[in-house]
N, CA, C and O of each residue as an XYZ file, in Angstrom:
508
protein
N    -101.100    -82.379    -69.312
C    -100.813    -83.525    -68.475
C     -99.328    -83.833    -68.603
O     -98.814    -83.814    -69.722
N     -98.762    -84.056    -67.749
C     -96.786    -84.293    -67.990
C     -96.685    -85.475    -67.273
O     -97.483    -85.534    -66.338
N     -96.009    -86.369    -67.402
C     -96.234    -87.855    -67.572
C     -94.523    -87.796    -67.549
O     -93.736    -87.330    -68.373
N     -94.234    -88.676    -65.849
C     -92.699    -89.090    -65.911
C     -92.516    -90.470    -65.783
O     -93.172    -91.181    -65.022
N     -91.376    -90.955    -66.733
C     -91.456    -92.357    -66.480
C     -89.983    -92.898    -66.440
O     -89.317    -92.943    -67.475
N     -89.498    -93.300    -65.258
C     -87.964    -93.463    -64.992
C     -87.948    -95.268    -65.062
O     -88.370    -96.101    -64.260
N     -87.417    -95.376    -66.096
C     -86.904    -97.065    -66.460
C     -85.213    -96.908    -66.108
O     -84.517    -95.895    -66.039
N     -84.928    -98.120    -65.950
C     -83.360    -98.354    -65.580
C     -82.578    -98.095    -67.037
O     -83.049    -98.329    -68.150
N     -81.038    -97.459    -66.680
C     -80.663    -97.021    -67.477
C     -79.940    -98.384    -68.509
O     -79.189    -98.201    -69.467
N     -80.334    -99.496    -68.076
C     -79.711   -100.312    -69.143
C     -80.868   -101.096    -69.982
O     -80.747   -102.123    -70.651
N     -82.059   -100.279    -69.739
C     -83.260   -100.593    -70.691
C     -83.039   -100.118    -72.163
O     -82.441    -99.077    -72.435
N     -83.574   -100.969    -73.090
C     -83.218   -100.894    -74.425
C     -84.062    -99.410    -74.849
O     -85.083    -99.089    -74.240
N     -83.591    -98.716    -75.770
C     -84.292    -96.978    -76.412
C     -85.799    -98.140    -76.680
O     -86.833    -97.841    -76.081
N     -85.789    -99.143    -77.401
C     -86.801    -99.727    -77.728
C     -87.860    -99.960    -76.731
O     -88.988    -99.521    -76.955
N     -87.601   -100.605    -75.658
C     -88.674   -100.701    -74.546
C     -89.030    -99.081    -74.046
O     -90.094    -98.729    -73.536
N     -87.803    -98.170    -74.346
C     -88.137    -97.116    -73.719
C     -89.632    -96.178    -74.243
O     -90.568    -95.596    -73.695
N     -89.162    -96.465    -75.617
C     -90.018    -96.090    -76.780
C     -91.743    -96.621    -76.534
O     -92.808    -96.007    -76.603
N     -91.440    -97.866    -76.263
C     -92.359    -98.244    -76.157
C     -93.291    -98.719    -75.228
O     -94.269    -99.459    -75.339
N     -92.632    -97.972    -74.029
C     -93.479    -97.985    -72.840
C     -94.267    -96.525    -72.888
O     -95.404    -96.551    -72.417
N     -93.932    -95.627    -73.252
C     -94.211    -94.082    -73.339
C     -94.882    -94.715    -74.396
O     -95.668    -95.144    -73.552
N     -95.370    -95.237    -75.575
C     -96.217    -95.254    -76.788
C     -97.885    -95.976    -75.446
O     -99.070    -95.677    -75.303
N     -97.095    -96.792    -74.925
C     -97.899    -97.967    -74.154
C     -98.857    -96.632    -73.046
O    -100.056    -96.665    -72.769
N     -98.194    -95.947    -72.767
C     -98.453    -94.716    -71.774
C     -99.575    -94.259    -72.605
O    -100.721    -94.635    -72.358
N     -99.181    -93.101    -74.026
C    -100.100    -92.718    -73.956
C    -101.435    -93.162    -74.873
O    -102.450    -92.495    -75.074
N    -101.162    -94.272    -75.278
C    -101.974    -95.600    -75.515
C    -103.266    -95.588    -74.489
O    -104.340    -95.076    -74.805
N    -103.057    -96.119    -73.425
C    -103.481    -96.094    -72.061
C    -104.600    -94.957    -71.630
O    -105.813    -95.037    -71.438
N    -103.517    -93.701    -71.552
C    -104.478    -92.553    -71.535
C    -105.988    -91.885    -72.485
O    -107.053    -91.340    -72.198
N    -105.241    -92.351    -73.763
C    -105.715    -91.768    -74.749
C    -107.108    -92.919    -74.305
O    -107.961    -92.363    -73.612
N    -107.276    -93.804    -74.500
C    -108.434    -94.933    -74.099
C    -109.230    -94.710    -73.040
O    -110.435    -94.464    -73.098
N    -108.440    -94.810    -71.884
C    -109.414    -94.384    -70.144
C    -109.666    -93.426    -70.133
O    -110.838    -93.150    -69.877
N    -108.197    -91.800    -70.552
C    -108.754    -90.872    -70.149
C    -109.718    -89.837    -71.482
O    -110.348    -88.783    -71.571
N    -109.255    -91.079    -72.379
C    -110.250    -89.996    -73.426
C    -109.950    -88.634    -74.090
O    -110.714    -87.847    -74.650
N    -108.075    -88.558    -73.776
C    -107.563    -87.479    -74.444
C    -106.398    -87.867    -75.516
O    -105.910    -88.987    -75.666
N    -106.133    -86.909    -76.086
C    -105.401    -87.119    -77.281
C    -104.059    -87.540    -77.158
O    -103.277    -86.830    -76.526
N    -103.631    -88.740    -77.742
C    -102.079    -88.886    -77.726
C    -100.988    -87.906    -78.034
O     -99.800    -88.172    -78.214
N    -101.353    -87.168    -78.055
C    -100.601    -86.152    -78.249
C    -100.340    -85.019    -77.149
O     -99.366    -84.268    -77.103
N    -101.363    -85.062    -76.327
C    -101.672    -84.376    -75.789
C    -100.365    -84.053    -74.005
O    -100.027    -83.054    -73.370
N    -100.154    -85.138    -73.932
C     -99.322    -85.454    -72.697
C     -98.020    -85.199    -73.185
O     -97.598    -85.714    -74.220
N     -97.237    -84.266    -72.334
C     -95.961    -84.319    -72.433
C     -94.936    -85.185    -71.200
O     -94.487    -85.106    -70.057
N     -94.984    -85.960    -72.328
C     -93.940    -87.668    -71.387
C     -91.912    -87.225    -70.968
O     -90.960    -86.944    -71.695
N     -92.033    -87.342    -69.859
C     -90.195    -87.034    -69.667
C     -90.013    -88.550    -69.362
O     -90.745    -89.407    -68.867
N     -88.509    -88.537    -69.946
C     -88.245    -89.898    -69.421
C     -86.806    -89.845    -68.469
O     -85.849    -89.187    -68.877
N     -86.756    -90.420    -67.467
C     -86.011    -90.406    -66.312
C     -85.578    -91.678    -65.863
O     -86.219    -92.721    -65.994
N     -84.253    -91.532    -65.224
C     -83.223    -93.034    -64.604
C     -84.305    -93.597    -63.618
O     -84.916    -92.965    -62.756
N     -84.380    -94.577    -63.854
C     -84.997    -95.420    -62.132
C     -83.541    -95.787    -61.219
O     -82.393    -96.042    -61.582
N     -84.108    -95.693    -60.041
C     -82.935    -95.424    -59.028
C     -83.262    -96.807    -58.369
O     -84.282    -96.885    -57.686
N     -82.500    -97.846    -58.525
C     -82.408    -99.368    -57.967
C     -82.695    -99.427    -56.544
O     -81.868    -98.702    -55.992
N     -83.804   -100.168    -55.333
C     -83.736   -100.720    -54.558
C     -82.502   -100.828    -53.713
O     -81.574   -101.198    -54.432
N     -82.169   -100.672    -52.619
C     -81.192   -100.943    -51.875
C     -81.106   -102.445    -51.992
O     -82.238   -102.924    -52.041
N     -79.819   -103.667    -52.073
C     -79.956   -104.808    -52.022
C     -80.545   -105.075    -50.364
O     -80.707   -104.286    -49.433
N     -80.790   -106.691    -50.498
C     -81.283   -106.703    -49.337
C     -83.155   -106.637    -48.885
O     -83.938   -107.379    -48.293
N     -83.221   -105.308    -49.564
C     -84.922   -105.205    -49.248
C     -86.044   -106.446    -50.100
O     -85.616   -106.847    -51.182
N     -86.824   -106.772    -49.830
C     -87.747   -107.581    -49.657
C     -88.049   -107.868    -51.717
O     -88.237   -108.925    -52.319
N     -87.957   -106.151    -52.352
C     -87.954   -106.472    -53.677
C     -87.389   -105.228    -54.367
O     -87.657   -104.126    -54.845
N     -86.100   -106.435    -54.014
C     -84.799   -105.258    -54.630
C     -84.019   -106.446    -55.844
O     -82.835   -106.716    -56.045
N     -85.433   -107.005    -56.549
C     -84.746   -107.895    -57.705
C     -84.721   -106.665    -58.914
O     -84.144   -105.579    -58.966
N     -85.397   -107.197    -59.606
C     -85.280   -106.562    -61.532
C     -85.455   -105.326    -60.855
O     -85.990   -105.363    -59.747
N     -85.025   -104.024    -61.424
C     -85.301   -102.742    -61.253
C     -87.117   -102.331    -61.775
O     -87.526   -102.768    -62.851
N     -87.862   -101.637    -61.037
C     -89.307   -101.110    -61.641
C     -89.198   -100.200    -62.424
O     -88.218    -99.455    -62.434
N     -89.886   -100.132    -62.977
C     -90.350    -98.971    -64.292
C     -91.855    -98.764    -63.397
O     -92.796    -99.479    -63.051
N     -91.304    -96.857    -63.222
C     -92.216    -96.132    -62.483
C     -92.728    -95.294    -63.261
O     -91.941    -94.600    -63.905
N     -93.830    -95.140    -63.406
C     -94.875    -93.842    -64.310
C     -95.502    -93.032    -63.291
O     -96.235    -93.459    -62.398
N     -95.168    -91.855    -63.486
C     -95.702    -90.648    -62.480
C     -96.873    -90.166    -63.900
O     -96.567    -90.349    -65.078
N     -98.236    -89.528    -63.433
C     -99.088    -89.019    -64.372
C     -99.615    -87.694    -63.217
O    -100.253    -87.775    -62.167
N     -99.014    -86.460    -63.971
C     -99.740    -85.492    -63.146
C    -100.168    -84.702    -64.047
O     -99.762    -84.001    -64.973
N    -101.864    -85.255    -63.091
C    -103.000    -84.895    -64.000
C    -103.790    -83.255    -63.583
O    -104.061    -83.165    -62.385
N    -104.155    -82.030    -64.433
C    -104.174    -81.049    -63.867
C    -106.376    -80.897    -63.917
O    -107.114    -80.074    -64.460
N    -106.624    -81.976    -63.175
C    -107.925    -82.625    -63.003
C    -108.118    -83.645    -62.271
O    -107.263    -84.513    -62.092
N    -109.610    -83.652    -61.617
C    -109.277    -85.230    -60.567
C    -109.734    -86.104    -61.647
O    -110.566    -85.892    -62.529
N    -108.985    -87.177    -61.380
C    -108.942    -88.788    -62.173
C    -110.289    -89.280    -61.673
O    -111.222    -89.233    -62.475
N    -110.561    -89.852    -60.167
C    -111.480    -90.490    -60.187
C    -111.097    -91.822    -60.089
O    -110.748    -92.338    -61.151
N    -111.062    -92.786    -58.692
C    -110.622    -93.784    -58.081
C    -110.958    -94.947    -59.549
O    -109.988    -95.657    -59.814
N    -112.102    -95.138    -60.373
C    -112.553    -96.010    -61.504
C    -111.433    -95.699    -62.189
O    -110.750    -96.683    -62.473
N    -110.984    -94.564    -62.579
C    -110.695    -94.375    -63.914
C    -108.550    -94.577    -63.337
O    -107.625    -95.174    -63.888
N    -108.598    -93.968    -62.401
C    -107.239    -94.937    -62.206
C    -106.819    -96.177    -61.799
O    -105.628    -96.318    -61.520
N    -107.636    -97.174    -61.708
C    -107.966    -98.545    -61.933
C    -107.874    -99.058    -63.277
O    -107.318   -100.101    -63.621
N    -108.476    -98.217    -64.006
C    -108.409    -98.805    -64.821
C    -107.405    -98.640    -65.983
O    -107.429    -99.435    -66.923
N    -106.400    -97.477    -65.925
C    -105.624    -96.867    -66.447
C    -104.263    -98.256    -65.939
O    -103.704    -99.125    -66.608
N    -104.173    -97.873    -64.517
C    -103.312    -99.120    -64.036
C    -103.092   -100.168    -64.702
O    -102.006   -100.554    -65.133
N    -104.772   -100.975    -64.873
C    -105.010   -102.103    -64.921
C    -104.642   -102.187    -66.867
O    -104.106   -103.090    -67.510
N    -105.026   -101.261    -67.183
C    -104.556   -101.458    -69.491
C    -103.398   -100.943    -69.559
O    -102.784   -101.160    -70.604
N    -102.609    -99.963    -68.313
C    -101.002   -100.056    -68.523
C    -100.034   -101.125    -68.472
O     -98.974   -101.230    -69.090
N    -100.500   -101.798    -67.743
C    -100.063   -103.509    -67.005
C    -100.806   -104.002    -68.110
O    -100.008   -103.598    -68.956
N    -101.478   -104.418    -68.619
C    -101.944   -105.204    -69.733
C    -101.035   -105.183    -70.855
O    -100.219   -106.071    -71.099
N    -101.261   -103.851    -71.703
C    -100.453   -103.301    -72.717
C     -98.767   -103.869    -72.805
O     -98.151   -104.495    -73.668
N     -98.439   -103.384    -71.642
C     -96.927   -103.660    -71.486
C     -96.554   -105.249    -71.409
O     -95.634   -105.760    -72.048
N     -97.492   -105.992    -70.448
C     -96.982   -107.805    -71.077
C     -97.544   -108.077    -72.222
O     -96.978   -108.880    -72.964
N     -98.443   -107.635    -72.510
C     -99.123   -107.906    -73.975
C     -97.681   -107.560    -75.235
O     -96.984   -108.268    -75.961
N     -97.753   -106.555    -75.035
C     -96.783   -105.767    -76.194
C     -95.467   -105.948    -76.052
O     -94.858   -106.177    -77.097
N     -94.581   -105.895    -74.620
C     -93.979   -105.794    -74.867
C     -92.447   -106.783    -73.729
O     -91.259   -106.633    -73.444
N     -93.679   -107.811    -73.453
C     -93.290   -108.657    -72.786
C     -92.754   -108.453    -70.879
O     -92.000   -109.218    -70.278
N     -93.326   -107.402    -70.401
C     -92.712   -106.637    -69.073
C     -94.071   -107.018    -68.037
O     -95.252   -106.675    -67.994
N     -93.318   -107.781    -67.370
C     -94.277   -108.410    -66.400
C     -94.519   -107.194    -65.332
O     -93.738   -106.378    -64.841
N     -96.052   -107.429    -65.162
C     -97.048   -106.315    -64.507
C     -96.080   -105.707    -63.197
O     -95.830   -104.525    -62.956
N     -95.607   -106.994    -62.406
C     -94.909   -106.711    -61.226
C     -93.793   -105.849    -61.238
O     -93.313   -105.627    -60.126
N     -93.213   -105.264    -62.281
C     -92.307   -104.544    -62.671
C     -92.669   -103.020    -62.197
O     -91.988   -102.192    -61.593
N     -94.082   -102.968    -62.734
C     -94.584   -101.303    -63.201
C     -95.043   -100.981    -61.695
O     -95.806   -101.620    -60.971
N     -94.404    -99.900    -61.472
C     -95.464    -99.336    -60.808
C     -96.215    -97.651    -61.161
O     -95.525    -96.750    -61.637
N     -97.451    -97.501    -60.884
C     -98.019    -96.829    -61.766
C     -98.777    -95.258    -60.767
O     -99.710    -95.702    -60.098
N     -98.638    -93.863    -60.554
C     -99.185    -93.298    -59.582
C     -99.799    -92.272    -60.236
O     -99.584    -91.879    -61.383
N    -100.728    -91.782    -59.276
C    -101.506    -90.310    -60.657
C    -101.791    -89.718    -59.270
O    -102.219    -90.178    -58.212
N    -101.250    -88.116    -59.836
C    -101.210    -87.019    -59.005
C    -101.787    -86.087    -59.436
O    -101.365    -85.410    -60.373
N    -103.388    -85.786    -58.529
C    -104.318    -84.711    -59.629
C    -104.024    -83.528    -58.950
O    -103.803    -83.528    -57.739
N    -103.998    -82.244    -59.826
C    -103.636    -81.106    -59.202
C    -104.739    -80.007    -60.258
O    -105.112    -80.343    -61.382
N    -105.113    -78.686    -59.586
C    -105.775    -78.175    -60.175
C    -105.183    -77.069    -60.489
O    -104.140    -76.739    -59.925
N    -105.930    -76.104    -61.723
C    -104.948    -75.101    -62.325
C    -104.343    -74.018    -61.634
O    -103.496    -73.207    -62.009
N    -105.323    -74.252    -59.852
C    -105.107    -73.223    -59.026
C    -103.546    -73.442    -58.811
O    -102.771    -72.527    -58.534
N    -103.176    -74.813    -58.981
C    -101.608    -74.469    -58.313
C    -100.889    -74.373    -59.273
O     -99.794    -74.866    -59.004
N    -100.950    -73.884    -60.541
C     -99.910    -73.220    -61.436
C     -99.748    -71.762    -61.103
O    -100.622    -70.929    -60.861
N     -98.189    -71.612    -61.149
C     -98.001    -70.171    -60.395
C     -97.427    -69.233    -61.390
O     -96.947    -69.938    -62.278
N     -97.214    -67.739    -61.717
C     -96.665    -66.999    -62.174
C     -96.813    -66.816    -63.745
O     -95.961    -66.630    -64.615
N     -98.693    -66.976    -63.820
C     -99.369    -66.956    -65.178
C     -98.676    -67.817    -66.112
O     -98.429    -67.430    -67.255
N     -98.328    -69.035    -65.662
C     -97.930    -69.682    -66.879
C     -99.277    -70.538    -67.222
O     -99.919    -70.942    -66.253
N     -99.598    -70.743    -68.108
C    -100.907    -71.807    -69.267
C    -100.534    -73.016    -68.628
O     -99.694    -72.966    -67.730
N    -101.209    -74.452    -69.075
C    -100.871    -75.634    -68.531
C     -99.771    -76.032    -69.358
O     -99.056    -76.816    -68.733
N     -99.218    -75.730    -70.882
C     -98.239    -76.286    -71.511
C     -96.826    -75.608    -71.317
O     -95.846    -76.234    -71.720
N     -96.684    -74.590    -70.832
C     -96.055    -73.623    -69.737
C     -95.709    -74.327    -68.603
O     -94.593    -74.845    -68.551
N     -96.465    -74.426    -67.709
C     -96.398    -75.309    -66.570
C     -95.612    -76.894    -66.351
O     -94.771    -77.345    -65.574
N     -96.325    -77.360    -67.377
C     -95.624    -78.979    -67.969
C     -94.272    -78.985    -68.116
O     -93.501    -79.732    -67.513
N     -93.852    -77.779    -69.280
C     -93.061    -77.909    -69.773
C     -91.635    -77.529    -68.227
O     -90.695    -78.230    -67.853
N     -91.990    -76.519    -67.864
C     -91.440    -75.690    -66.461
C     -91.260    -77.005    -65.470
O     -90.058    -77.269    -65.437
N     -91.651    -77.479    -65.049
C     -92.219    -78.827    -64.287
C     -91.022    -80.454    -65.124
O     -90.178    -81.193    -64.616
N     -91.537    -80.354    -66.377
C     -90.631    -81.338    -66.538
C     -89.237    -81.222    -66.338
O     -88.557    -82.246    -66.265
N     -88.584    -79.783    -66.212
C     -87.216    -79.581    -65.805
C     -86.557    -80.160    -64.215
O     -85.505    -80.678    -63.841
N     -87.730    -79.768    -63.640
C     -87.641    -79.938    -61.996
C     -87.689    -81.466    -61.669
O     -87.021    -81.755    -60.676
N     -88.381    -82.598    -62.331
C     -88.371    -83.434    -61.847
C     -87.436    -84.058    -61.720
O     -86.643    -83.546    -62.510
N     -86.625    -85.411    -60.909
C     -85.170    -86.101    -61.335
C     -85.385    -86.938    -62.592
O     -84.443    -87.548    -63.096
């Protein structure tokens, strides 16, 4: 599973730390796999144009691409204890996060690479 999460670059290493702990916190609970298991990249969030409707505080975006379908429940509810976790823990109001899961199956890994192969290949490409 490779897990991207682009916070603004004047977010503290600490929140950074601890939104990725909050991540695979999250997973490890809904989806029932090992914290360990997800390889998390962390990436710039790219600010709102001023002007637009909600181009205040910058979002902290979590991409989760999952190489299995999630299941409309179970990303509800992943959403819903990521947004928990994070005002709970670490004071980051829900409206901040936004949260997306992209299921893909092993058919679309290409050129015999394994899934930790793939992840790893994949986390280069993303911004």
């Amino acid at each position: 599973m490779l897990i991207q999460i682009a916070l603004p670059d004047d977010e503290s290493s600490q929140v950074r730390d601890g939104v990725a702990a909050i991540v695979r916190r999250a997973l490890a609970e809904v989806l029932e796999i090992g914290s360990a298991e997800p390889l998390i990249v962390m990436a710039s969030a790219i600010s709102a144009p001023a002007g637009l409707p909600d181009s205040g505080r910058p979002k902290i975006a979590i991409l989760v691409v999952a190489p299995y379908k999630v299941g409309v429940r179970k990303k509800r509810k992943l959403f819903g204890r990521v947004m928990d976790l994070s005002e709970l823990e670490l004071a980051i109001q829900r409206e901040r996060i936004v949260v997306g899961v992209v299921e893909t199956s092993r058919s679309n890994w290409s050129n015999g690479y394994d899934q930790r192969q793939w992840l790893q290949m994949m986390s280069y490409q993303l911004p």
